[in-house]
C-alpha positions as CSV (number, residue, x, y, z in Angstrom):
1,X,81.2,11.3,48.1
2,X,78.8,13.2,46.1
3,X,80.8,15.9,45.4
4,X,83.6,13.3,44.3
5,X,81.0,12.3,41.7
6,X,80.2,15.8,40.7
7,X,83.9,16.1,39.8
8,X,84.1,12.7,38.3
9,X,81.0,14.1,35.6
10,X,82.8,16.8,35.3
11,X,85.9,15.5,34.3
12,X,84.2,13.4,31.9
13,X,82.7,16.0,30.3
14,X,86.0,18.3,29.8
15,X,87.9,15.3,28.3
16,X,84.7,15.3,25.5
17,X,85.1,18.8,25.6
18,X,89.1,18.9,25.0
19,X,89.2,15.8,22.7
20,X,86.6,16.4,20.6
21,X,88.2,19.9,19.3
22,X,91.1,18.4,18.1
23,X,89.7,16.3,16.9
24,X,87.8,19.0,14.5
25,X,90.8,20.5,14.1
26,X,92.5,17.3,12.5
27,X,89.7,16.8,9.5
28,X,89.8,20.7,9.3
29,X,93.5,20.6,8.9
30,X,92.9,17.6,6.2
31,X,90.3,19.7,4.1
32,X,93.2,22.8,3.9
33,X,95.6,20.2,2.9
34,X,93.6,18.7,0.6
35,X,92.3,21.7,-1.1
36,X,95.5,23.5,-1.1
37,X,96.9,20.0,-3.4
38,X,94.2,20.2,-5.3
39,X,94.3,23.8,-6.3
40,X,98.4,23.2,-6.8
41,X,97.1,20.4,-9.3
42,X,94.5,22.5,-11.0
43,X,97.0,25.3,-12.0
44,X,100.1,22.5,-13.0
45,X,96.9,21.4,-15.7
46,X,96.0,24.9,-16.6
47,X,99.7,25.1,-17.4
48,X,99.9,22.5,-19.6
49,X,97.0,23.5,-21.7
50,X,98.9,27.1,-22.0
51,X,101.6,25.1,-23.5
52,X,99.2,23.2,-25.5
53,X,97.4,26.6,-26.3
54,X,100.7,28.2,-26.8
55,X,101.8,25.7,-29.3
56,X,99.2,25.8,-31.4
57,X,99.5,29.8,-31.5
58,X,103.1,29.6,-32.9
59,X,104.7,31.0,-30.3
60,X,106.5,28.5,-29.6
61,X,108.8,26.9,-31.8
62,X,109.6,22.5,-31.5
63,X,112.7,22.9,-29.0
64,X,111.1,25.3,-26.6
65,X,107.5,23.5,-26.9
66,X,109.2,20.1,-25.8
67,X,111.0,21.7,-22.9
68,X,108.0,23.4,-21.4
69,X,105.6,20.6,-21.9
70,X,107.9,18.0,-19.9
71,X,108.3,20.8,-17.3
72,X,104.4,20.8,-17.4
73,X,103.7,17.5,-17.7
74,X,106.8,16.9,-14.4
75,X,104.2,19.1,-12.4
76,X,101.2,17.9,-13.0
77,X,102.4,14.3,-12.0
78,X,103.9,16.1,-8.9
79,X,100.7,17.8,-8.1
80,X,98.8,14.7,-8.7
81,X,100.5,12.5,-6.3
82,X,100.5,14.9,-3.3
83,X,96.8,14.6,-4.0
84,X,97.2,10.9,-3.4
85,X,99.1,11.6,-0.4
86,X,97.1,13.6,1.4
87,X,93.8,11.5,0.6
88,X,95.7,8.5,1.8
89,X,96.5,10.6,5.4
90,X,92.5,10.9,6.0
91,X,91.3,10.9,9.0
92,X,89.7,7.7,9.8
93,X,85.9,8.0,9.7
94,X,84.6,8.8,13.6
95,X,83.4,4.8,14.9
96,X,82.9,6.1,18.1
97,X,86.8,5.3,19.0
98,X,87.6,9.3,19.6
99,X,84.4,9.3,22.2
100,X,85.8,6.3,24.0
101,X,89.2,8.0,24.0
102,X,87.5,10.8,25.3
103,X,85.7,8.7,28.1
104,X,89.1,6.3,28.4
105,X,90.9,9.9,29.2
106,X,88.5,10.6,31.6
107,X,88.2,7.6,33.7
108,X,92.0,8.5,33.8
109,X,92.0,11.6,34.8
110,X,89.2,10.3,37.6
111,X,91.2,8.0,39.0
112,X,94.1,10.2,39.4
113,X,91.5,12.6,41.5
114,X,89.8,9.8,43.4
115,X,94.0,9.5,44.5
116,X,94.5,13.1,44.7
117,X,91.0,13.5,46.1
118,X,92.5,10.6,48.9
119,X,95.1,12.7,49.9
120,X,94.4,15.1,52.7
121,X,92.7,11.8,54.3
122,X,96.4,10.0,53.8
123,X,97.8,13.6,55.1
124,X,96.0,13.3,58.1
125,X,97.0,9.8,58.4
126,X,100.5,10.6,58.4
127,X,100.4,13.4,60.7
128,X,98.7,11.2,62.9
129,X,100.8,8.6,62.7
130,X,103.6,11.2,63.3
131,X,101.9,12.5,66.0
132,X,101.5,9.3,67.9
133,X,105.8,8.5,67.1
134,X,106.3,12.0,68.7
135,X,103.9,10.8,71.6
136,X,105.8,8.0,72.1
137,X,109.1,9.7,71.9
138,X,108.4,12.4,74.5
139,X,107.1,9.1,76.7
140,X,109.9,7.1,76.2
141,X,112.4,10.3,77.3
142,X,110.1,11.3,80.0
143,X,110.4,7.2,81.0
144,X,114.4,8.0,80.4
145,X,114.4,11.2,82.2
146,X,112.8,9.6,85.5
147,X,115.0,6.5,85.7
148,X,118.0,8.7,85.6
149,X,116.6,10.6,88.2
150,X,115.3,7.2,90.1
151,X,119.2,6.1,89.7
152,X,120.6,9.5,90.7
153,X,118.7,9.2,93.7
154,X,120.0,5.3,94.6
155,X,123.5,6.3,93.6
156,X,123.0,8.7,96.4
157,X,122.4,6.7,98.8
158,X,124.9,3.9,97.5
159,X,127.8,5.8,95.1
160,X,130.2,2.6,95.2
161,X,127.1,0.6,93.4
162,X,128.8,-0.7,90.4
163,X,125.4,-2.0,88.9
164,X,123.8,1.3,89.7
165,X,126.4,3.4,88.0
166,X,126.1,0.9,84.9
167,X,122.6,1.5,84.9
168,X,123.0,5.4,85.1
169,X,125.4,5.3,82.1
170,X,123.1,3.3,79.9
171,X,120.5,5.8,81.0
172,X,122.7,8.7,79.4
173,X,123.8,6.8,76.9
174,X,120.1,6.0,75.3
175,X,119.8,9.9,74.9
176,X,120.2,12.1,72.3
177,X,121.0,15.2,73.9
178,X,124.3,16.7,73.4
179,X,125.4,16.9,77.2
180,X,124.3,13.0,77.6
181,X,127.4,11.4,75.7
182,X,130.0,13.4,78.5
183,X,127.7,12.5,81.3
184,X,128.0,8.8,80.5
185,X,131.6,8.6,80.0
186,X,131.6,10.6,83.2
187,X,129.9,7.9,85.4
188,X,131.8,4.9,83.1
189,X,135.1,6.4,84.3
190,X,133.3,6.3,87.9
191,X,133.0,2.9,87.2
192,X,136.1,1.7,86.1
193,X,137.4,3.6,89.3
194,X,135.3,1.7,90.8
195,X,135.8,-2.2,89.3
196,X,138.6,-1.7,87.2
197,X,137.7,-5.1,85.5
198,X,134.5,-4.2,83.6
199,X,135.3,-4.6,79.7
200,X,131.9,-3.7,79.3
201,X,132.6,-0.4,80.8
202,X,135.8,0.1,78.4
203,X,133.5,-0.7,75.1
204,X,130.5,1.7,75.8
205,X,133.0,4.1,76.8
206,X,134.8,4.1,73.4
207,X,131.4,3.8,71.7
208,X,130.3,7.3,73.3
209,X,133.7,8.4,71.9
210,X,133.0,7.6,68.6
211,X,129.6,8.4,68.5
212,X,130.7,12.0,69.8
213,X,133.2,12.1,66.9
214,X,135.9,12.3,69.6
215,X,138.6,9.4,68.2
216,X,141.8,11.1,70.2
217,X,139.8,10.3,73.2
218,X,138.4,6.7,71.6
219,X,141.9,5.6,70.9
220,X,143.1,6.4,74.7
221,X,140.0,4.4,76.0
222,X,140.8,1.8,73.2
223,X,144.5,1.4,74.3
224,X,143.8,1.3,78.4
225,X,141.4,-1.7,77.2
226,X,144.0,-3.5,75.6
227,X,146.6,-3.4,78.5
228,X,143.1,-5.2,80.2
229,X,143.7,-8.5,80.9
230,X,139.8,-9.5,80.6
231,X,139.6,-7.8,76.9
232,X,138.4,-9.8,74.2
233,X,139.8,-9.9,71.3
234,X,137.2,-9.6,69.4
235,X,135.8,-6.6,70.5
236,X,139.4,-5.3,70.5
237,X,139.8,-5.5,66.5
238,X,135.8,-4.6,66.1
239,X,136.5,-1.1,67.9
240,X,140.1,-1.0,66.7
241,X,138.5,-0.6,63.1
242,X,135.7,1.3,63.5
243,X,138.6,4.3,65.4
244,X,141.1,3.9,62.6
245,X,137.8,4.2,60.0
246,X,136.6,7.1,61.8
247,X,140.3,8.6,62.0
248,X,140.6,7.9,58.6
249,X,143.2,5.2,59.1
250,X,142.6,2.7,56.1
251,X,144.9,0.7,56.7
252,X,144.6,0.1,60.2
253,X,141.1,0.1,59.6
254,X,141.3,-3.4,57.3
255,X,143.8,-5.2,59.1
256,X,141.8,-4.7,62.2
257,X,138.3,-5.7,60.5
258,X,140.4,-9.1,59.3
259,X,141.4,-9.7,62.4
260,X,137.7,-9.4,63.4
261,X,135.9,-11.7,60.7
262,X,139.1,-13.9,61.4
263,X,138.1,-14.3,65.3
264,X,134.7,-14.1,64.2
265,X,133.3,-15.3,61.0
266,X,129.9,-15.9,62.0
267,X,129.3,-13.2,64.1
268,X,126.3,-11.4,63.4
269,X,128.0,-8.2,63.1
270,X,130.2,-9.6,60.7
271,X,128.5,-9.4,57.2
272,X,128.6,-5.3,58.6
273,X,132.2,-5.7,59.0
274,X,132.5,-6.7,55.7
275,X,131.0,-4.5,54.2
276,X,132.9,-1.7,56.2
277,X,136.2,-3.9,55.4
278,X,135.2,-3.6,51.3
279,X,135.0,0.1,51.8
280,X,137.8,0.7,53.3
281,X,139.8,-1.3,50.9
282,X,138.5,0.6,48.3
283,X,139.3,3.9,49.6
């Protein structure tokens, strides 16, 4: 903290320091300006004396005296306005507002270092808080990791377990790792072989599909679902849609989402579906 306050003065002090320069530099910029109009004025004066003086040494006759005195006289107004111009650009006299500036600058300036200042702390913060979401990834895939290998173990003892092998695919299925996706359809297939009648074996199956970018394979899966007499309907136009939108079917893709918000308008996947239904209409 007290080296936070160090800075702080510091800061203060450089603002005084930077402001107060220019400051300077803007009344010594008015004085140039203001002498250089005045000396411009002096010498359009002194010229129209030496059209006076001229005059009254004959050298110059009534035509040519008029035309030089206007041109005098022209300049001399000129030169006396920018006079008036630039005393009417002084600076204002110093009532303390360029200090406060100088302070008000500061306090700035501070503020942005007391958040700069803060930010190793918030560094550490998020690399903390990244470090504990790491920690509890690696824990939740070691969890993973062990149920599969509990479930391998039961399935073991008790392949024709339809609930085991369920369990096993979900266990693949919550994974990220490349060879998890064909490991899952490869015990869902077990399953179906298994009870034939398990919709819910049909839908994570096409899911992994699509989530593996494979939608030849999806639309196989899709079709051997619809020949099942338990399918529903509505999952049959939801995964319909999402293949044809991934196999860049449009149309297919919004006559099955209609179908879907037609079966199920208040579904909670439906304001999704709509929203994939809008896009694909667009395309």
């Amino acid at each position: 903290m007290p080296d936070l306050l160090i800075v702080l003065i510091a800061l203060v002090a450089a603002a005084l320091a930077v402001l107060a320069p220019l400051r300077g530099r803007a009344q010594l910029r008015f004085d140039d300006e203001r002498e250089a109009s005045e000396l411009r004025h002096r010498v359009a004066l002194e010229a129209l004396r030496d059209v006076e003086a001229d005059r009254r040494s004959g050298s110059l006759d009534d035509a040519s005296y008029a035309a030089q005195l206007a041109e005098a006289e022209v300049r001399a107004a000129e030169t006396r306005v920018a006079i008036e111009r630039t005393h009417a650009r002084a600076p204002e006299p110093d009532d303390g507002r360029p200090r406060r500036a100088a302070v008000l600058a500061a306090g700035v300036i501070g503020a942005l270092l007391v958040g700069a200042w803060a930010l190793p702390a918030s560094g550490v913060a998020n690399r903390t808080m990244t470090n504990q979401a790491l920690a509890a990834a690696e824990a939740a895939e070691n969890a993973r990791q062990d149920r599969i290998r509990q479930l391998t173990e039961e399935l073991t003892a008790t392949p024709d377990d339809p609930d085991v092998l369920s369990d096993l695919a979900d266990a693949f299925l919550a994974g990220a790792d490349g060879d998890d996706l064909p490991r899952a359809v490869f015990v869902l297939q077990a399953l179906l072989a298994v009870d034939p009648e398990r919709p819910d074996a049909y839908e994570r199956m096409i899911s992994a599909y699509l989530r593996a970018g494979d939608t030849e394979n999806a639309r196989a899966a899709h079709a051997a679902f619809a020949d099942l007499g338990s399918a529903d309907p509505i999952e049959l136009a939801f995964l319909d849609g999402l293949i044809a939108r991934a196999d860049g079917d449009v149309a297919r893709a919004v006559t099955a989402f209609d179908r879907f918000l037609e079966l199920a308008p208040d579904d909670p996947r439906a304001e999704m579906i709509r929203g994939l239904r809008d896009e694909a209409a667009e395309d």
